[in-house]
C-alpha positions as CSV (number, residue, x, y, z in Angstrom):
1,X,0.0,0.0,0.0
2,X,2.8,2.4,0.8
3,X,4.5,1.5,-2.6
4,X,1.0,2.3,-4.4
5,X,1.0,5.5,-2.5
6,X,4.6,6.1,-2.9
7,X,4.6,6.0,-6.6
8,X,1.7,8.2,-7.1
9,X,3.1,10.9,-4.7
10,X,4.0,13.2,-7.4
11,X,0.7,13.5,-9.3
12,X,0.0,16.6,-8.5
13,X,3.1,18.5,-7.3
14,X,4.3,21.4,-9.3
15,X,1.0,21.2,-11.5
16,X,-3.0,20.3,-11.2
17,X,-4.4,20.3,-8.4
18,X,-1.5,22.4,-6.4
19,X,-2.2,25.7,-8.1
20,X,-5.7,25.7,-7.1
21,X,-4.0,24.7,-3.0
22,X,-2.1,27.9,-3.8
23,X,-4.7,30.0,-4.6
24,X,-6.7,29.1,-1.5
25,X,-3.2,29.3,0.7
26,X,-2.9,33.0,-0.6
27,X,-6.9,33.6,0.1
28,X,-6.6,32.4,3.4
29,X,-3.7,34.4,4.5
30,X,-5.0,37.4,2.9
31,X,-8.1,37.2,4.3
32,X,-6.5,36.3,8.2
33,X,-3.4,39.5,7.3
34,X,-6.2,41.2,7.2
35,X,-8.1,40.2,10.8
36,X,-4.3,40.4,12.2
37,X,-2.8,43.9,10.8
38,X,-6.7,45.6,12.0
39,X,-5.2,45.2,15.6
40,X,-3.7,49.0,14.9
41,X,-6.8,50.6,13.9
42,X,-9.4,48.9,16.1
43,X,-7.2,49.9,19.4
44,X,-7.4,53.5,18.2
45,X,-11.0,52.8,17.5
46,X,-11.5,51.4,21.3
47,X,-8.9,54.0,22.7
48,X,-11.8,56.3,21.3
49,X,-15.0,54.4,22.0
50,X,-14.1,53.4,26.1
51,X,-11.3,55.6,27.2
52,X,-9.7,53.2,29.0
53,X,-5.8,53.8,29.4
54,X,-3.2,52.8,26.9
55,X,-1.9,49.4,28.8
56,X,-5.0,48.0,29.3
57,X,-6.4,48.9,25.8
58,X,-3.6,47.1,24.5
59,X,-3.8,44.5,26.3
60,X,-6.6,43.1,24.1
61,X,-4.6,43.5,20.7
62,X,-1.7,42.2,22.6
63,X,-3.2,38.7,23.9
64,X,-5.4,38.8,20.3
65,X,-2.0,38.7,18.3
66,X,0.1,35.9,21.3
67,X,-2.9,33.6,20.8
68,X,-2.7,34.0,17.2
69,X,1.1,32.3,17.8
70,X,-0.1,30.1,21.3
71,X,-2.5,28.5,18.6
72,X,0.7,27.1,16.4
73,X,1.6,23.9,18.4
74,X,-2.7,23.1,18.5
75,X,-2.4,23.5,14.3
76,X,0.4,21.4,13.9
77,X,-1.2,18.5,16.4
78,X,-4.4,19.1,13.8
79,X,-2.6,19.3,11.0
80,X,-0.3,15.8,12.1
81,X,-3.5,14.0,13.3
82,X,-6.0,14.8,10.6
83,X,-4.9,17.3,7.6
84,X,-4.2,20.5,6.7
85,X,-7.9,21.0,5.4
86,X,-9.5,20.1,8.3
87,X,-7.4,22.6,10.4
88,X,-8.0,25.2,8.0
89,X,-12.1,25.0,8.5
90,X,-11.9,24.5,11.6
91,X,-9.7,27.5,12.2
92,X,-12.5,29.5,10.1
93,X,-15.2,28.1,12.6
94,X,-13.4,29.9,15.5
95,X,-13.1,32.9,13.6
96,X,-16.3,33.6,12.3
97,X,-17.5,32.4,16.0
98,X,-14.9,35.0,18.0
99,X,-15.3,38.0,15.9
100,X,-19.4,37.2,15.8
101,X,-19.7,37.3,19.4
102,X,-17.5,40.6,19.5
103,X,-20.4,42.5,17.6
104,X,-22.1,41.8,20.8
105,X,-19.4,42.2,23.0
106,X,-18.5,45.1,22.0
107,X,-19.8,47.3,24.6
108,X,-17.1,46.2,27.3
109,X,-13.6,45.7,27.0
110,X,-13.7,43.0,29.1
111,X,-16.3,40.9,27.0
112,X,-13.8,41.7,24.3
113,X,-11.1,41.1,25.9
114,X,-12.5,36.6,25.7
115,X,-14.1,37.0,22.3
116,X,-11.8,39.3,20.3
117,X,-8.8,38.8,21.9
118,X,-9.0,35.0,22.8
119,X,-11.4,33.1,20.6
120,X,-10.9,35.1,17.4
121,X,-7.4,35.0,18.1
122,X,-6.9,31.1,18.1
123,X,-9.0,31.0,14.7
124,X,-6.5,33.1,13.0
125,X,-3.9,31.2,14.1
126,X,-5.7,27.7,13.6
127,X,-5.8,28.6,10.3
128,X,-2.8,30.1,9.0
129,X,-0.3,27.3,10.1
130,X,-1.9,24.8,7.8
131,X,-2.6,27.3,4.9
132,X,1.3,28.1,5.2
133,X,2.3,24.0,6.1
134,X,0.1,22.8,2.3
135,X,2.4,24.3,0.1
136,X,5.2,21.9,1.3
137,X,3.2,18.8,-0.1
138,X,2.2,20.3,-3.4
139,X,5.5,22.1,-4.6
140,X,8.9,20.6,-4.9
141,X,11.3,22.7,-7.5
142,X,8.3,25.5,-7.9
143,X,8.0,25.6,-3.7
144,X,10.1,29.0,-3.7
145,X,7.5,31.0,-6.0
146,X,4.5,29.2,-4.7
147,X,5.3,30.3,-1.1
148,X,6.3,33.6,-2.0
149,X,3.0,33.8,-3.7
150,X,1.3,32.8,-0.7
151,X,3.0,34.7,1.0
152,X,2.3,37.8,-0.5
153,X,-1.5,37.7,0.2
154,X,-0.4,38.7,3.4
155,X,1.4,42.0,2.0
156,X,-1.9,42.6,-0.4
157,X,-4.5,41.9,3.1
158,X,-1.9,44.4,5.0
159,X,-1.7,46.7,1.9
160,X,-6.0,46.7,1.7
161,X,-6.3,46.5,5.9
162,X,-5.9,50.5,6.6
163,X,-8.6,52.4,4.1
164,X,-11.0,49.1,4.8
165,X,-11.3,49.1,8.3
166,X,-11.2,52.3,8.7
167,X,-14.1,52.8,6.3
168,X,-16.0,50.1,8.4
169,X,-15.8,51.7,11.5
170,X,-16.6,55.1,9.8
171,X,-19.4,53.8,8.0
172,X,-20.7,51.1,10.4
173,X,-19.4,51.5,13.8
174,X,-17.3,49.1,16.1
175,X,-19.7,46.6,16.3
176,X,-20.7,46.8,12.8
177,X,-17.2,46.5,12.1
178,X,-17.0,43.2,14.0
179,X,-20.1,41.6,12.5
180,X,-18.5,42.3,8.8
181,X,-14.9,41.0,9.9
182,X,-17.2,37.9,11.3
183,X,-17.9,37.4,7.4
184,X,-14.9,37.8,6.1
185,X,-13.3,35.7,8.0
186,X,-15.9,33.0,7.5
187,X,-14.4,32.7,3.7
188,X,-11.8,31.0,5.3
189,X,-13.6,27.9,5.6
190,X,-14.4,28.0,2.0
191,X,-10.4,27.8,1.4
192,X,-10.3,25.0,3.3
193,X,-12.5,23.3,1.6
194,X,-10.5,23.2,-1.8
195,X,-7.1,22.1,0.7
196,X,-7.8,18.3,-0.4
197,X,-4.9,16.2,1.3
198,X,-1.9,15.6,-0.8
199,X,-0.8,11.9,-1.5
200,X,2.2,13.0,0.4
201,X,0.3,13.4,3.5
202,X,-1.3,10.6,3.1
203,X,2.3,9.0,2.5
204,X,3.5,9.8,6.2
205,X,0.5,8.9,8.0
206,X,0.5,5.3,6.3
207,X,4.2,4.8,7.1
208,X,3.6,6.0,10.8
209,X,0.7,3.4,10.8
210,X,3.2,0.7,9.5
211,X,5.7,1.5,11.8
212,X,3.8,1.2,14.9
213,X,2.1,-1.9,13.7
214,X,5.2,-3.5,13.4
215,X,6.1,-2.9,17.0
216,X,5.7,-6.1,19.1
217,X,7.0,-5.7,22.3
218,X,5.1,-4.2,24.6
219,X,3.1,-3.2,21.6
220,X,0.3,-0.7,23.3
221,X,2.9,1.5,25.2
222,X,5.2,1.5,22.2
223,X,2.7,2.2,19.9
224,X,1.1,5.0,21.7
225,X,4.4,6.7,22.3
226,X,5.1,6.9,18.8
227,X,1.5,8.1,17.7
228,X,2.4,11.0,19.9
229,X,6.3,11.6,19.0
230,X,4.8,11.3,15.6
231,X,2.1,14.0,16.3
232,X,4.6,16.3,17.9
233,X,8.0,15.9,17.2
234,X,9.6,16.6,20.0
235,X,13.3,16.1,18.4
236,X,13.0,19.3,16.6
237,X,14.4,21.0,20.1
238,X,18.0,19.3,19.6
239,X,18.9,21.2,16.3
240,X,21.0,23.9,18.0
241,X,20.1,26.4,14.2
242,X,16.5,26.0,14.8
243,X,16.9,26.7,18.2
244,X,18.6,30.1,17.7
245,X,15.8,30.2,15.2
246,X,13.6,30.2,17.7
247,X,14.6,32.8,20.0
248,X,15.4,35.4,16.6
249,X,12.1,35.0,16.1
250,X,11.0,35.7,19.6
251,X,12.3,39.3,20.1
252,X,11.6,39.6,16.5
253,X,7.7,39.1,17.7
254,X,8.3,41.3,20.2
255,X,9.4,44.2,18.1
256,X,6.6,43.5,15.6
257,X,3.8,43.4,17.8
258,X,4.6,46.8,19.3
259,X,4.9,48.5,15.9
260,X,1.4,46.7,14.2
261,X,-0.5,47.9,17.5
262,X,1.2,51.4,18.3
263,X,2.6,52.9,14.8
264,X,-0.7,54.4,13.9
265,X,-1.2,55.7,17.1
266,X,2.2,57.2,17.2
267,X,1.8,58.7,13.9
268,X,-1.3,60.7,14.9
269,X,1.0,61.6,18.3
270,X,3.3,63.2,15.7
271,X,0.5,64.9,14.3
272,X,-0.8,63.1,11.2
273,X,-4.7,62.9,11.2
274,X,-6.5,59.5,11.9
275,X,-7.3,59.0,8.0
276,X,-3.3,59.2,6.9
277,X,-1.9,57.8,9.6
278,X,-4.4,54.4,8.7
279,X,-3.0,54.9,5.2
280,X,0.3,54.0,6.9
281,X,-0.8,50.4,6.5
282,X,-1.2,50.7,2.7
283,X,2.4,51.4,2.5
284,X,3.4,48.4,5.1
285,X,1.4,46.3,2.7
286,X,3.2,47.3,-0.7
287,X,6.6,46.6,0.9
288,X,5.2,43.5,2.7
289,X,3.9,41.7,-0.7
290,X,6.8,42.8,-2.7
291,X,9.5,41.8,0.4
292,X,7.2,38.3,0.4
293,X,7.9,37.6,-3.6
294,X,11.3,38.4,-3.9
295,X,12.1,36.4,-0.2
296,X,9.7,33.5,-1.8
297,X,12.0,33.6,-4.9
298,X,14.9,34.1,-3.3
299,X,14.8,30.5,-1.1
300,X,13.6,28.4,-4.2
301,X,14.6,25.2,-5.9
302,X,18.5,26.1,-5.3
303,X,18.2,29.0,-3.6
304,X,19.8,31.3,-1.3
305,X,20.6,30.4,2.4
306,X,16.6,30.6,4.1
307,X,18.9,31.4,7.7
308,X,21.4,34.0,6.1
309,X,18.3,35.5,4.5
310,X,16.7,35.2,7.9
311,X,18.8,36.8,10.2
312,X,19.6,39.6,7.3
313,X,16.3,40.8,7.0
314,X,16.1,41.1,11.4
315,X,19.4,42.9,11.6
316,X,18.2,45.4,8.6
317,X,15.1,46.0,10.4
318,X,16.3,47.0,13.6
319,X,18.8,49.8,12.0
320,X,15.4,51.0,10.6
321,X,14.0,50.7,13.7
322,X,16.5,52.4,15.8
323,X,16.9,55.7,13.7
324,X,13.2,55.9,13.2
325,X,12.7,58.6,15.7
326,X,14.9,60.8,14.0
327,X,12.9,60.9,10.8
328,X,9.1,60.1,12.4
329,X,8.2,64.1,13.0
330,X,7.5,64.1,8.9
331,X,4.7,62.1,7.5
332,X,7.4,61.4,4.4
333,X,9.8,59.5,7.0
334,X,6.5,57.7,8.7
335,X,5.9,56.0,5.2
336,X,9.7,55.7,4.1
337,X,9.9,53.7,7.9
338,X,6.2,52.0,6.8
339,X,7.7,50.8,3.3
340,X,11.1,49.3,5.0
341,X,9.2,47.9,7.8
342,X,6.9,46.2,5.5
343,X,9.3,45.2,3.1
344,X,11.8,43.2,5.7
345,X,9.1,42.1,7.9
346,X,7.2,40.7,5.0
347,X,10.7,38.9,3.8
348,X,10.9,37.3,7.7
349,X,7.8,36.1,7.5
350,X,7.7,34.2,4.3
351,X,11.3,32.7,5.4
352,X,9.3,31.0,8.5
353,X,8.4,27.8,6.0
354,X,11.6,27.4,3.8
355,X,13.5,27.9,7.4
356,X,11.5,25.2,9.0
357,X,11.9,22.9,5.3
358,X,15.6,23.4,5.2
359,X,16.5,22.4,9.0
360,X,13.9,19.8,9.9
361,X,12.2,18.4,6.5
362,X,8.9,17.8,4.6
363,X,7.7,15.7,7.9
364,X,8.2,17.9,10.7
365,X,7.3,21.5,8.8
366,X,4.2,21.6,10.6
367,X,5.6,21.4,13.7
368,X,8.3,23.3,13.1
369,X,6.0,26.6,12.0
370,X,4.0,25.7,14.9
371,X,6.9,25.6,16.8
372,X,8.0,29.0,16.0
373,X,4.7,30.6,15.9
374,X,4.2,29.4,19.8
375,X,7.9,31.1,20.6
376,X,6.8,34.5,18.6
377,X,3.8,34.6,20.9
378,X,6.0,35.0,24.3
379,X,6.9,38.0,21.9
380,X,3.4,38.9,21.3
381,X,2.2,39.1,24.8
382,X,4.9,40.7,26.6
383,X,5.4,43.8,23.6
384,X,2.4,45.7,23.4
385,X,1.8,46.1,26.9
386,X,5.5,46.9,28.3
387,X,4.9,49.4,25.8
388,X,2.1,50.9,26.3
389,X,2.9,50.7,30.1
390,X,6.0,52.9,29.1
391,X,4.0,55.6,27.2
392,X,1.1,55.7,30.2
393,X,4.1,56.0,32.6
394,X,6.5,58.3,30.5
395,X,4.5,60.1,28.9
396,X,6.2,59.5,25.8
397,X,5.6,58.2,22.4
């Protein structure tokens, strides 16, 4: 049986089916850029709405974006167990669950605080893993331009986040907002619909059934200690690059999540109205898709290095980074910083797959992106709040 499988592995990769997975991948991480990058523009929109201070406020954003990464190792265990498509709709449950019950909840920043921080949160996250994991088993020589295609959908959601939301929460309110975000991200079950496993999945979960079953002494313990090594590849942790990986992508996380929640509100600080300082995001977005392609391209069949590109893109970001408040009092610097910002970030992002592909292989990606989605969320939490617990206390942007 393995054989039968094992010979018509390659049916579909690098043609058929795999350019309609890649189409979906890109929908679905379009479609969640967009419920993650609105973070910015819904904290200034609850900044306005409850007056509440800046910590607390962002507090909401904050565990909305760590749960988005807490969710990784839950995805992968999906992903391992059943597929990538069934982690994908279910992911687009939670979502169109967490952000319907925020058009309800939004009239305390508590209530918010469980259904748009926490539930719609682990959708977005549920759901992203696998849509980023399917590429792997449908692209072999074309996996560098089908990621970075992916990829990008994140740039164009990040590039399309700022003059939409906005509009939504001009046009409809807060809770209108959250009732239309409900039904956008409910499109992501759709995409996971078309994610049909590859005959490579089904590969590595008929060799992991063969495996065990050829076990015979003490046959139930050995048996379910591999069903769950299998699920969650706990040897990852010994590779001593993917470990450095790791904590890169931690403080990395960190840095991120405190310019997504606070770089519109420090724009409007520096005096730029609400309505450009949203447009901010357009800019992100055109640097994140094109960063995204030329990363994806970059890391192809016989491509570059995925941890020299990795660790270049970090140390570029955090020269922008530092010198940004020397340039930020002009709404020229604020969308030179948003451009560079988007551009490197976006490359980082899309080297999370090829990184994950290149150190630990086609069987442990999922666990590997879920992995280092988990580690980015210690980054997630602690950011936004340290600070906006800096600016309350300081006074300072």
């Amino acid at each position: 049986m393995i054989q039968k499988y094992s010979d018509q592995r390659n049916k579909d990769l690098d043609q058929g089916w795999a350019w309609v997975i890649m189409v979906a991948a890109t929908g679905t991480i379009m479609i969640n850029a967009v419920l993650l990058y609105a973070t910015g523009i819904l904290h200034v929109a609850l900044l306005e709405k409850f007056e509440e201070d800046n910590a607390y406020t962002s507090l909401i954003g904050s565990i909305y974006s760590c749960l988005f990464s807490f969710a990784g190792p839950f995805s992968s265990i999906v992903i391992n167990a059943f597929s990538c498509r069934v982690a994908v709709m279910f992911g687009g449950v939670v979502i169109l669950v967490g952000f319907g019950l925020s058009f309800f909840a939004a009239v305390n920043l508590n209530y918010l605080l469980v259904t748009y921080g926490c539930v719609a949160g682990i959708g977005v996250g549920l759901s992203t893993i696998p849509a980023i994991t399917v590429i792997a088993y449908f692209f072999n020589k074309k996996y560098g331009v089908a990621i970075g295609i992916v990829m990008s959908g994140a740039g164009i959601g990040t590039f399309i986040t700022g003059p939409l939301v906005q509009y939504l929460i001009m046009e409809y309110g807060l809770q209108g907002t959250f009732l239309l975000l409900a039904g956008l991200g409910g499109n992501v079950i759709v995409m996971g619909a078309l994610m049909f496993p590859s005959d490579l999945e089904h590969i590595h979960k008929r060799e992991a059934k063969l495996n065990c079953s050829k076990e015979t002494t003490v046959k139930r313990h050995c048996c379910m200690s591999f069903d769950i090594q299998n699920i969650l590849h706990f040897d990852i942790f010994l590779d001593k690059t993917f470990m450095c990986c790791c904590v890169q992508y931690c403080l990395w996380s960190m840095a991120f999540s405190i310019l997504m929640l606070h770089l519109i509100n420090y724009a409007i600080i520096q005096g730029t109205t609400n309505e450009a300082a949203a447009f901010l995001m357009i800019y992100v977005g055109i640097g994140s898709t094109i960063g995204r392609l030329i990363s994806g391209l970059s890391v192809g069949y016989n491509g570059l290095d995925p941890v020299l590109l990795n660790f270049g893109c970090n140390g570029i970001l955090a020269l922008a980074t530092a010198f940004f408040p020397f340039y930020s009092d002009k709404y020229l610097g604020q969308v030179v910083f948003a451009v560079i910002f988007g551009l490197y970030s976006g490359g980082l992002s899309t080297m999370i797959s090829p990184l994950c592909m290149d150190l630990l292989g086609a069987k442990k990606v999922a666990s590997g992106i879920g992995t280092l989605f988990f580690i980015g969320g210690i980054g997630y939490l602690a950011g936004p709040p340290v600070a906006g617990m800096y600016t309350t206390v300081y006074n300072s942007s």
